[in-house]
N, C-alpha and C positions, 0 to 999 in steps of 0.2 A: 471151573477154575483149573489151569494148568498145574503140576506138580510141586509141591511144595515141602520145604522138610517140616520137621513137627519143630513148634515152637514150646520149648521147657519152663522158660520165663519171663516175670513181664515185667516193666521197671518204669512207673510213671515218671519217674522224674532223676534223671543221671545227669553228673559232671559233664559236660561236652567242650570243654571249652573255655578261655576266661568270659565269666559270665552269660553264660552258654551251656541249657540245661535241655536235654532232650530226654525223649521216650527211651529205654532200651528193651530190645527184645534179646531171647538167650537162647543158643541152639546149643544141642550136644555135641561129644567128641571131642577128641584135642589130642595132639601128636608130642604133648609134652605131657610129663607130670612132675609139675614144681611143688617142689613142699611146701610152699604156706599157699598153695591155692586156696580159694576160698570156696571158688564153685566148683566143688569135687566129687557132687552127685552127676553134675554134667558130662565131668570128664571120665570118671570109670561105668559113664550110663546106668547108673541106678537109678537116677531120676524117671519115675513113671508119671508125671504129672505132663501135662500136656494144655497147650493155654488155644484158645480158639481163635484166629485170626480175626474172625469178626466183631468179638470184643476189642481187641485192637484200635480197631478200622473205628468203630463206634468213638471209642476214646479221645483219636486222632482225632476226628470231622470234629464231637461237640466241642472238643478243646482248642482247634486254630491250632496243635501243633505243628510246629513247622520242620522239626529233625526229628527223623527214628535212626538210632545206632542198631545197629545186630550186632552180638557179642556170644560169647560163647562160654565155657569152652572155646575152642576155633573153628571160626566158621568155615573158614577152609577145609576143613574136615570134611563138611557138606556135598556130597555130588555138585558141579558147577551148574550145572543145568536148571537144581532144583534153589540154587541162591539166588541165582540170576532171575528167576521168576519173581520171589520172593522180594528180592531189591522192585523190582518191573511193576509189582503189583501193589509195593508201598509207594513208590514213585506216582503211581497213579493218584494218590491219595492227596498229591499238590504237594508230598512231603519232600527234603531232601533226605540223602541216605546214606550214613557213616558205615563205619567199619572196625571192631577192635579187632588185632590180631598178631601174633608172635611171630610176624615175618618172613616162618620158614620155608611159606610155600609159595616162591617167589614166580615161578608161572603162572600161579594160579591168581597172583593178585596184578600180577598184569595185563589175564584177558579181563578180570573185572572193574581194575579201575577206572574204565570209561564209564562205568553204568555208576558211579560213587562221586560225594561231595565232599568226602571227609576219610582219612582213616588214620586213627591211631596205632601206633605199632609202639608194641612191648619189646625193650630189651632186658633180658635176663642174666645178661654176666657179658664179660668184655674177653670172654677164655672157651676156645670150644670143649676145652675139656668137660665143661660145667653143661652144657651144652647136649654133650653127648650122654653123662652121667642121667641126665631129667627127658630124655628124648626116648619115646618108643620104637622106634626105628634108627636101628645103631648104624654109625657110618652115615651119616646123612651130611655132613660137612653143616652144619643148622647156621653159623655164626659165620659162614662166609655168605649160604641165602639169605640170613639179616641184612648183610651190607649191600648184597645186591638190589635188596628190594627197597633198601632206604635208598637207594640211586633210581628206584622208579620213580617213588614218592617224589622224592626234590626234583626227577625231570619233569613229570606231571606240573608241580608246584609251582615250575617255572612258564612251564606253556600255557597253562587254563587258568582264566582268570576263575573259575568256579570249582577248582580245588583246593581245598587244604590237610594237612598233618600234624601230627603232633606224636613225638617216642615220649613213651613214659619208659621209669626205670624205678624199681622198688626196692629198695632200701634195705633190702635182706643182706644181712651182715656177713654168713657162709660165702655171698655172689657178689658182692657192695661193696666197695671202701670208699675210702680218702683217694688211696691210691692209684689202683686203677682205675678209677672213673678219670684219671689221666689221659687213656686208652681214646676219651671222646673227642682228644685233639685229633687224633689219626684217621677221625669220621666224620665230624659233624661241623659247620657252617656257622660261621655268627650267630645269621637273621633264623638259623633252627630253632623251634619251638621246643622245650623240653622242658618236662615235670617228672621233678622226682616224688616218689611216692612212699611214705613210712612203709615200716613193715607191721604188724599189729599181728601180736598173738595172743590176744583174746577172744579167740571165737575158734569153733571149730574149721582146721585145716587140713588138707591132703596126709600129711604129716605131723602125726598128735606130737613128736620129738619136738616139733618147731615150737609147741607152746613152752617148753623150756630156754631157748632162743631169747636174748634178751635184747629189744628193741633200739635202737641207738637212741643217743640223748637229744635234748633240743641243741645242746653245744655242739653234741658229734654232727648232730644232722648240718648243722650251721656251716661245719667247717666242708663239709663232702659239698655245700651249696655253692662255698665260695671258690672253691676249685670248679665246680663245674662253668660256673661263672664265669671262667677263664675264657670257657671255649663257645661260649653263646649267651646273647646280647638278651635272650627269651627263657631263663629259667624261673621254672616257681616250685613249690610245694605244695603237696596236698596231704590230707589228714595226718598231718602233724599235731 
């Protein structure tokens, strides 16, 4: 078997979609650290657990699953050589193959999205400052490679009848408002698919501070909905 990264996580059964649930797999690394991550064994690589591909592949086949997402951490992070197999070798499997990812590494999801059926992209704040504040590599410009790489997505979007996208956006109060989610007039499309996402600090996070962090209301959340609403015709909610 050609080179492969090691896979940290296995997720029989993820959101992918409106009603549209697929496998997720979960690699290490991430060139971000947001405080209420959630997978933050992944991202400061403490995770020593290691899932066998072939359980996977097993999974896939007895079950007719038809989508595996790879998630991370960022996969991006990953050597491209060793994704691209990865992608090549679940693709084998009859599957299709998503992508979640924080946008920043906007070369690198442009040589892969021809090998992709699917990729969500996170945005984390509408301000480089915030941007740069949670980025390991300072000076990266991160929120202008967001915007460049949400223009692959929507060109892709537009040319292949066998892609799609979806930005989610998490509800984190410090990066979140009413307000600036304004900001998504200046970016986003009608027919954009966007889901905003609670923020939940009940579980351990990147940032044990964030469990002090008080989660917006169903009212607040309602109201950041109905603005967003402004600017696309495709908004939902999830765990609210």
């Amino acid at each position: 078997m050609k080179d492969l990264p090691l896979i940290h996580g296995f997720n029989k059964s993820s959101e992918a979609g409106d009603n549209v649930f697929a496998v997720s797999i979960f690699l290490g690394s991430c060139n971000l650290r947001c405080p209420y991550c959630m997978n933050h064994s992944l991202v400061n690589g403490e995770c020593t657990k290691v899932i066998d591909l072939n359980e996977i592949k097993n999974y896939v086949l007895d079950n007719k699953v038809s989508q595996v997402n790879i998630s991370g951490g960022e996969p991006t992070c990953t050597k491209i050589e060793k994704l691209i197999n990865l992608i090549e070798e679940i693709k084998s499997w009859g599957c299709k193959v998503g992508l979640s990812t924080n946008g920043t590494n906007t070369n690198y999801i442009k040589d892969i999205i021809n090998h992709l059926s699917y990729i969500t992209m996170d945005i984390k704040a509408f301000n480089d400052d915030i941007y740069e504040s949670i980025s390991v590599d300072k000076g990266g410009h991160n929120l202008f490679n967001v915007l460049m790489t949400y223009n692959i997505l929507r060109d892709n979007w537009i040319s292949r009848t066998d892609f799609a996208y979806e930005i989610r956006i998490t509800l984190f109060p410090p990066f979140i408002n009413k307000f600036n989610i304004n900001d998504m007039s200046l970016i986003f499309k009608k027919n954009d698919k966007i889901v905003l996402q609670q923020f939940r600090n009940n579980m351990p996070l990147l940032d044990d501070k964030c469990s002090e962090i008080k989660p917006y209301s169903e009212e607040e959340v309602q109201d950041i909905l109905n603005v967003a609403k402004k600017y696309s015709s495709y908004v939902s909610l999830r765990y609210v």
